[in-house]
C-alpha positions as CSV (number, residue, x, y, z in Angstrom):
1,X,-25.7,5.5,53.9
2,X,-23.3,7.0,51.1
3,X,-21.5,5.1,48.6
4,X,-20.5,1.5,49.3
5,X,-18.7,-1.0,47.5
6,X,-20.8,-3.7,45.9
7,X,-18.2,-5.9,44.1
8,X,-14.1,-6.0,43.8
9,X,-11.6,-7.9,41.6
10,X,-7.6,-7.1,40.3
11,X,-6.3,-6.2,37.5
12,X,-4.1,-3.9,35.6
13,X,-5.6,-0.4,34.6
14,X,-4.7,1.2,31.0
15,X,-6.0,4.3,29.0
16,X,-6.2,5.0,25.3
17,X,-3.3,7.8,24.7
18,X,-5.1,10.7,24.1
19,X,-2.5,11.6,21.3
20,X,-3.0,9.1,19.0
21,X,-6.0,7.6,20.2
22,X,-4.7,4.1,19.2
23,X,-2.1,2.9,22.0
24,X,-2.7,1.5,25.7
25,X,-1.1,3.4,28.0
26,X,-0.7,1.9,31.6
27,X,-1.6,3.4,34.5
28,X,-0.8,1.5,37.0
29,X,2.7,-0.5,37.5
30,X,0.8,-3.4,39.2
31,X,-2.5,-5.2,39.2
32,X,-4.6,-2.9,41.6
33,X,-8.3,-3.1,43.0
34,X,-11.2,-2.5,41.2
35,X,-14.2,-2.4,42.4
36,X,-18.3,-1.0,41.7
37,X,-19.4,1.3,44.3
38,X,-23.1,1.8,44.7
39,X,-24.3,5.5,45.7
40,X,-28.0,4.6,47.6
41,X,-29.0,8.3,47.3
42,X,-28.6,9.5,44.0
43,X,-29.1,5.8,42.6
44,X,-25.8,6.4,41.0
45,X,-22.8,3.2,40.2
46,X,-19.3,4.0,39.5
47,X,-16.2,2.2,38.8
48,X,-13.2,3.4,41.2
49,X,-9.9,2.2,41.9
50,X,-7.0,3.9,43.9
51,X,-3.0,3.4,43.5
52,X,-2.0,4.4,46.5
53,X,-4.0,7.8,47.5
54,X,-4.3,8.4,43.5
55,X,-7.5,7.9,41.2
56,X,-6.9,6.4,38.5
57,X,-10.5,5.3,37.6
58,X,-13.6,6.9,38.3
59,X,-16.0,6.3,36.2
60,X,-20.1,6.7,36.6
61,X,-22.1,3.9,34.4
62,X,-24.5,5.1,32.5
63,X,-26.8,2.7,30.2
64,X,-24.9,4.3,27.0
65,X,-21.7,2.5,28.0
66,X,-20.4,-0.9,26.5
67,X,-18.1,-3.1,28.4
68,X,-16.5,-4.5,24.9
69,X,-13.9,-8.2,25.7
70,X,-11.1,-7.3,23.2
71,X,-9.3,-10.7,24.4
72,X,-9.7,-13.7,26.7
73,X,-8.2,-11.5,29.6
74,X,-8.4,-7.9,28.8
75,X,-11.8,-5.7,28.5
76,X,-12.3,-2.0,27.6
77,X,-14.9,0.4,27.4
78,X,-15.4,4.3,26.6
79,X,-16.4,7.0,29.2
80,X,-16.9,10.3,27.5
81,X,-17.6,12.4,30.9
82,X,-13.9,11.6,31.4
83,X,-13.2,11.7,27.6
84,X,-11.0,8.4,27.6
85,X,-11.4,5.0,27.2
86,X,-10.5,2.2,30.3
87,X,-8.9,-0.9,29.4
88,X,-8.6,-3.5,32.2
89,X,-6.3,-6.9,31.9
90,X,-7.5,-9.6,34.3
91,X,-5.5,-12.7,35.3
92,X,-7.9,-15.5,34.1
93,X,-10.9,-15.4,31.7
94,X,-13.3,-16.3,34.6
95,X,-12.1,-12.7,36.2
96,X,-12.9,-11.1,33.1
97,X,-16.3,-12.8,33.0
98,X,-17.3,-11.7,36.3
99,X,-16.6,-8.1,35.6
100,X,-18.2,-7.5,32.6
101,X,-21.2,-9.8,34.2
102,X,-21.2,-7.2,37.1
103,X,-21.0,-4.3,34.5
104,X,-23.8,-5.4,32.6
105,X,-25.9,-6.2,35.6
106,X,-24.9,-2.5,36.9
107,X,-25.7,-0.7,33.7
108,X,-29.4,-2.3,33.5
109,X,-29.7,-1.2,37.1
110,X,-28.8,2.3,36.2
111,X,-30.9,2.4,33.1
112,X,-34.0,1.3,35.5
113,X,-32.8,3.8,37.8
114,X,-32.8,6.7,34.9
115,X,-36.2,5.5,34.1
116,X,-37.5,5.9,36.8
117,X,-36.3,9.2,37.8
118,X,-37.4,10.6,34.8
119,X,-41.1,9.2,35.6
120,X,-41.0,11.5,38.6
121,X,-39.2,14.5,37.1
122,X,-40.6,15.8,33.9
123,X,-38.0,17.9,32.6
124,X,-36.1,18.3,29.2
125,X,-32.5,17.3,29.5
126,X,-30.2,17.0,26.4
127,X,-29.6,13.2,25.2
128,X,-26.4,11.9,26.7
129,X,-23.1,12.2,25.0
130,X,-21.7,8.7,26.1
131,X,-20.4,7.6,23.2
132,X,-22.5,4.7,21.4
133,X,-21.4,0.8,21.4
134,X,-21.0,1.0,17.7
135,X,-18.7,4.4,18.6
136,X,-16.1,2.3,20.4
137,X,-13.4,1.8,18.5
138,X,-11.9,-2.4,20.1
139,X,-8.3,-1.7,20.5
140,X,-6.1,-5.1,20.8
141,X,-5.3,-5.5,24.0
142,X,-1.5,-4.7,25.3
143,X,0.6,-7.8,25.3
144,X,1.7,-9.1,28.5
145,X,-1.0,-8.1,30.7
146,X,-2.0,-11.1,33.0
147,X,-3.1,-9.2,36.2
148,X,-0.7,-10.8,38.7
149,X,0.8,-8.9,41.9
150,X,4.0,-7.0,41.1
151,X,4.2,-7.5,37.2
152,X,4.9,-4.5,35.1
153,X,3.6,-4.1,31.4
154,X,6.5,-4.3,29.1
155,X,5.7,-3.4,25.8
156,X,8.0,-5.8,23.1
157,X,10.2,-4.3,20.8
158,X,11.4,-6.9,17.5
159,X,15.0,-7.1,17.8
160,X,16.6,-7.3,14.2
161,X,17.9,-10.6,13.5
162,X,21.9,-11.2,14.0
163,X,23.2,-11.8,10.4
164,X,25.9,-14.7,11.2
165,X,29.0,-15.1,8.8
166,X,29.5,-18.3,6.6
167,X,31.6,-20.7,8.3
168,X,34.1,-22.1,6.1
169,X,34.3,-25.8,4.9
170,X,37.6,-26.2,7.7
171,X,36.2,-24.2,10.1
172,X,35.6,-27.2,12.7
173,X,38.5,-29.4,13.5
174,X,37.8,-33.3,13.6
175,X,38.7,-33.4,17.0
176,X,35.2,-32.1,17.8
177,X,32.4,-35.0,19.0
178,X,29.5,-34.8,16.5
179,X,26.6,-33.1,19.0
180,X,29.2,-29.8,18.9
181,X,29.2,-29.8,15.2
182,X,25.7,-30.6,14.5
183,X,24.9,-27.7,17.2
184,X,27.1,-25.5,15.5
185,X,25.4,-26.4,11.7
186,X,21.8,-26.1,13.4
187,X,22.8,-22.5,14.9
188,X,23.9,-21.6,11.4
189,X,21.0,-23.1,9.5
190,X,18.4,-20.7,12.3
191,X,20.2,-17.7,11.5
192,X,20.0,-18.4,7.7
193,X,16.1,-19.4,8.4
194,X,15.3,-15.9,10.4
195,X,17.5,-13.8,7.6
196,X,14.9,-16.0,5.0
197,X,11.8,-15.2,6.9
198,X,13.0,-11.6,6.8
199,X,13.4,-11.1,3.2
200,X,10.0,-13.0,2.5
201,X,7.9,-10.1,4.5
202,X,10.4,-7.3,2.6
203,X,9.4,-9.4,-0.1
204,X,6.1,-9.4,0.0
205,X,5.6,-6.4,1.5
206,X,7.9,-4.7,-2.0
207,X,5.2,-6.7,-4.3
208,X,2.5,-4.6,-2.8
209,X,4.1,-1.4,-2.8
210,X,5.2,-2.1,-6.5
211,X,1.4,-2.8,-7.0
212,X,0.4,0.6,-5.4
213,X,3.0,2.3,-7.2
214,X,1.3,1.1,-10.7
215,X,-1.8,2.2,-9.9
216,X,-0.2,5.8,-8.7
217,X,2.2,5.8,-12.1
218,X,-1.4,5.4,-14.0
219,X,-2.9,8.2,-12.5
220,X,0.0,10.1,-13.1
221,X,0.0,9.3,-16.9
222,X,-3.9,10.0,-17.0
223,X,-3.6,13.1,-14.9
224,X,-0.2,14.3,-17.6
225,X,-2.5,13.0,-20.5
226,X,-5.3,15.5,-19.4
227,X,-3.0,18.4,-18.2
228,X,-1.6,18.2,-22.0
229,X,-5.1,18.2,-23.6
230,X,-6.0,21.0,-21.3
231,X,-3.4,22.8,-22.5
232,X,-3.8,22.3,-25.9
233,X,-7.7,23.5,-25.8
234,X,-6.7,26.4,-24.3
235,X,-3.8,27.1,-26.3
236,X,-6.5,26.4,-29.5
237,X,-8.8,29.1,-27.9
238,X,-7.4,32.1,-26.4
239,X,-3.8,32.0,-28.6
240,X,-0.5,33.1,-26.9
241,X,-2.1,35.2,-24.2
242,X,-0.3,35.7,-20.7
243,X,-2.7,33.7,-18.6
244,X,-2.6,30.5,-21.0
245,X,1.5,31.0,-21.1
246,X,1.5,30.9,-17.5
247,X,-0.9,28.1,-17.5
248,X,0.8,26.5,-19.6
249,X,4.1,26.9,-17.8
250,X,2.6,25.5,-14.2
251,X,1.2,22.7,-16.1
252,X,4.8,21.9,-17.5
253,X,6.8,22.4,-14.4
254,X,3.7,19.8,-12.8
255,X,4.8,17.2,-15.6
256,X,8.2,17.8,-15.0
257,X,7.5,16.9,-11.2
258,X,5.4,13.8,-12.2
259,X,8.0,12.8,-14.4
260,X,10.4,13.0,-11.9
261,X,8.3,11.2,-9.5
262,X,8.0,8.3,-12.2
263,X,11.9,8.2,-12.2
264,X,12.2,8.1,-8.0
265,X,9.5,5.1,-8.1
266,X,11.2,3.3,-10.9
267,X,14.7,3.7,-9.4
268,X,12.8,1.9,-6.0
269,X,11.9,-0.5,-8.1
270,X,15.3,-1.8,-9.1
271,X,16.3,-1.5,-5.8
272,X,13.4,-3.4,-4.9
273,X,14.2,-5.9,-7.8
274,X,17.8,-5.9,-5.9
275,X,16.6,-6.8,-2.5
276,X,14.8,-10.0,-4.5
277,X,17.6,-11.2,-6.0
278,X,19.7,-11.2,-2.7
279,X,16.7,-12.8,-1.3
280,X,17.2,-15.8,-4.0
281,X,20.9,-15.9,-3.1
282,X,20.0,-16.0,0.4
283,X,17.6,-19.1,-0.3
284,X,20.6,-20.8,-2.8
285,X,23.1,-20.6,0.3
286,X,20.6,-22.1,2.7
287,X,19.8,-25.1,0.4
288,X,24.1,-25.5,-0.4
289,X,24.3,-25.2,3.6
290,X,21.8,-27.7,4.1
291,X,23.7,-30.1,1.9
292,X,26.8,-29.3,3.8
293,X,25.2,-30.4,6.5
294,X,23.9,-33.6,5.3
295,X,27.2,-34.6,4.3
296,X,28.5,-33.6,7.8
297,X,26.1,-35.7,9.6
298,X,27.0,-39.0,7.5
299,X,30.8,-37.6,7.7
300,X,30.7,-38.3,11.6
301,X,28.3,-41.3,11.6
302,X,31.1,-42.9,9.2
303,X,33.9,-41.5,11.8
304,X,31.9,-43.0,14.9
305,X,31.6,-46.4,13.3
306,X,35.4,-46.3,12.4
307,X,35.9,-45.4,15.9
308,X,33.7,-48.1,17.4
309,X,36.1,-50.2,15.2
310,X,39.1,-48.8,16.3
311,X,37.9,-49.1,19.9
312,X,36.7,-52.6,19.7
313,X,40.4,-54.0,17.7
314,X,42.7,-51.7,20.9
315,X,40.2,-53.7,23.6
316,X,41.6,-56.7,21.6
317,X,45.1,-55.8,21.3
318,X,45.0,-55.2,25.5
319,X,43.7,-58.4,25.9
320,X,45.9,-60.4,23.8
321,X,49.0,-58.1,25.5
322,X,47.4,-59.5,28.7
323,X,47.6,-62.8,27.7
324,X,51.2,-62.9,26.3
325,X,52.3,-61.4,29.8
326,X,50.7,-64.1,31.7
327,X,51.8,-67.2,29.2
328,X,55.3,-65.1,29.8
329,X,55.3,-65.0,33.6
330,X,54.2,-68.7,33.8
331,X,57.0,-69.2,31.7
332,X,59.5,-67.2,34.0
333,X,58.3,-69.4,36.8
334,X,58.9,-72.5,35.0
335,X,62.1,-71.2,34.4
336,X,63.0,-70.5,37.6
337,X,62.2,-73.9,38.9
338,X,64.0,-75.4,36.4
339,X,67.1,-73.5,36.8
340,X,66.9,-74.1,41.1
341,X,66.6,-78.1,40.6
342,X,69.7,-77.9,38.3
343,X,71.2,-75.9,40.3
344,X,70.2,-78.4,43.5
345,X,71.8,-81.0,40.9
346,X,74.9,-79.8,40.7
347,X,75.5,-79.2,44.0
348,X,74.7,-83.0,44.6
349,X,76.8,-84.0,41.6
350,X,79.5,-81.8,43.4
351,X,79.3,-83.4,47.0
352,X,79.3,-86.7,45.3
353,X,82.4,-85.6,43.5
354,X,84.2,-84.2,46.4
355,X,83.1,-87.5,48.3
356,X,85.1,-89.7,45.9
357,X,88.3,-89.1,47.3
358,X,91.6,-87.6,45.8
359,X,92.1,-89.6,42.3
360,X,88.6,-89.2,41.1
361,X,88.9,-85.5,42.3
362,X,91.6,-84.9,38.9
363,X,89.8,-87.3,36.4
364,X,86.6,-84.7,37.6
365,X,88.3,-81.9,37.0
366,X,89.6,-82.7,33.6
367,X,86.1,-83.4,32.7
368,X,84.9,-79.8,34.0
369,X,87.5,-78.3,31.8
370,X,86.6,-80.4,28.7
371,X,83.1,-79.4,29.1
């Protein structure tokens, strides 16, 4: 019946780099099938998957291999007929069960099948070179691997932290609302806490190479201290001969060099001493920043209150104005009518007048003019 496939899953396929033997490189630019094929006549499982028309796996198991689980979604293991190592990354955990169930479950098979074929055929063959669990090397897993359709493995690269400027004391205006400046302080206070976290690790990292560099300084001094006996005892022995001068001259350009060395390491560590003390002014600005922005914060909580003040006394003022135009335009009315009845009044007082007849009419206006 030939080969047939027993069991398929997705996921994306890697190889170690057989450079450096340490990296993940992918072969595939997209989660691709997987799957165990069964070969009925020779009794023979392999691994295969395609990308495209293109093999990118084919692997025979062999009860040497180890299916190692390096991470809850990503699973590796070594096959030295091709000389590399497989890694697969799987969407989910249960994925990555199933295969290395299958792969287990495959390899027993295979080792019965070996068994048994060497039952029937008695013949010497050299032990297999599959390389032994213990062998295997677990590699961490490549980030971003998650075995979806159409994703592409993207190694990450650490961008170096933006180093911000100091704002000034009047760099915001008070026209700004307080989320702006408090968004602005918090940007500042990240960028000082990333430039901090920085230093630490260069910190840390100086203290150990300043350790390292002890030890090395002290084997230098040993190794000078026994190149100076040496020279000495044979200097004692065989007098001013040509062979101990030369000796002697190799052995003095070496402490030369070591000396020399001493200088470049101590000359690191002041620089190293440097980068500490920057580090300490680093962590004095943060904490004086922080306290700048203490006082910022109760700065605009005091300005919102006066504001809430000033707010609450203008709504006042309005509505005071509001009632002084309204007692005003009552009064205007008032007015008004007052002024139309007199006015209705002296026209009366004028018909009455006019009414009167012709004597009355001068002693009235003599009275008009008086008034």
């Amino acid at each position: 019946m030939g080969e047939q496939p027993i069991f398929s899953t997705r996921a994306h396929v890697f190889q170690i780099d057989p450079s450096t033997k340490k990296n993940w490189v992918p072969t595939s630019k997209h989660a691709v099938t997987v799957s165990y094929f069964f070969d009925s006549t020779r009794n023979v499982y392999r691994i295969i998957s395609l990308d495209g028309s293109k093999a990118i796996i084919n692997s025979t198991i062999t009860p040497n291999m180890t299916f190692t689980k390096t991470s809850h979604k990503f699973g590796q293991w070594a096959d030295s007929r091709a000389n590399t190592v497989y890694g697969l990354g799987f969407s989910s955990e249960s994925h990555l069960s199933k295969f290395a169930e299958k792969f287990a479950e495959f390899k027993e098979a295979a080792r019965l099948a070996k068994e048994k074929s060497q039952e029937k055929i008695e013949l010497t063959s050299s032990p297999s070179q599959e390389s032994a669990p213990g062998d295997l090397q677990s590699l961490p897993p490549p980030e971003d691997v998650n075995g979806t359709e159409g994703e592409r493995v993207r190694p990450t690269t650490p961008q170096p932290p933006e180093v911000r400027a100091e704002p000034s004391q009047n760099a915001l205006p008070f026209s700004h609302s307080s989320p702006s400046i408090s968004k602005h302080w918090e940007a500042e206070l990240a960028a000082l806490k990333g430039n901090n976290a920085k230093l630490t690790a260069a910190l840390l990292e100086s203290t150990a190479n300043v350790k390292q560099w002890k030890q090395q300084l002290a084997a230098y001094q040993e190794e000078a201290e026994r190149l100076h006996k040496r020279v000495t005892e044979l200097e004692c022995v065989s007098g001013q001969s040509t062979a101990i001068k030369s000796q002697k001259s190799e052995l003095s350009r070496t402490a030369e060099e070591l000396e020399e060395a001493l200088k470049a390491k101590e000359e690191e560590l002041e620089s190293l001493k440097a980068e500490v003390q920057s580090a300490n002014e680093f962590q004095t600005q943060r904490e004086s920043l922080l306290l700048k922005l203490q006082e910022t914060e109760l700065r605009n909580r005091m300005l919102e209150s006066r504001l809430g003040e000033l707010e609450q006394r203008l709504e006042s003022s309005l509505q005071e104005r509001q009632l002084f135009r309204s007692s005003l335009r009552s009064l205007l009315e008032l007015l008004d009518c007052k002024i139309l009845e007199l006015t209705e009044l002296r026209d009366a007082l004028a018909r009455i007048l006019e009414s009167s007849g012709g004597g009355g009419g001068g002693s009235g206006s003599t009275g008009c003019s008086s008034s």
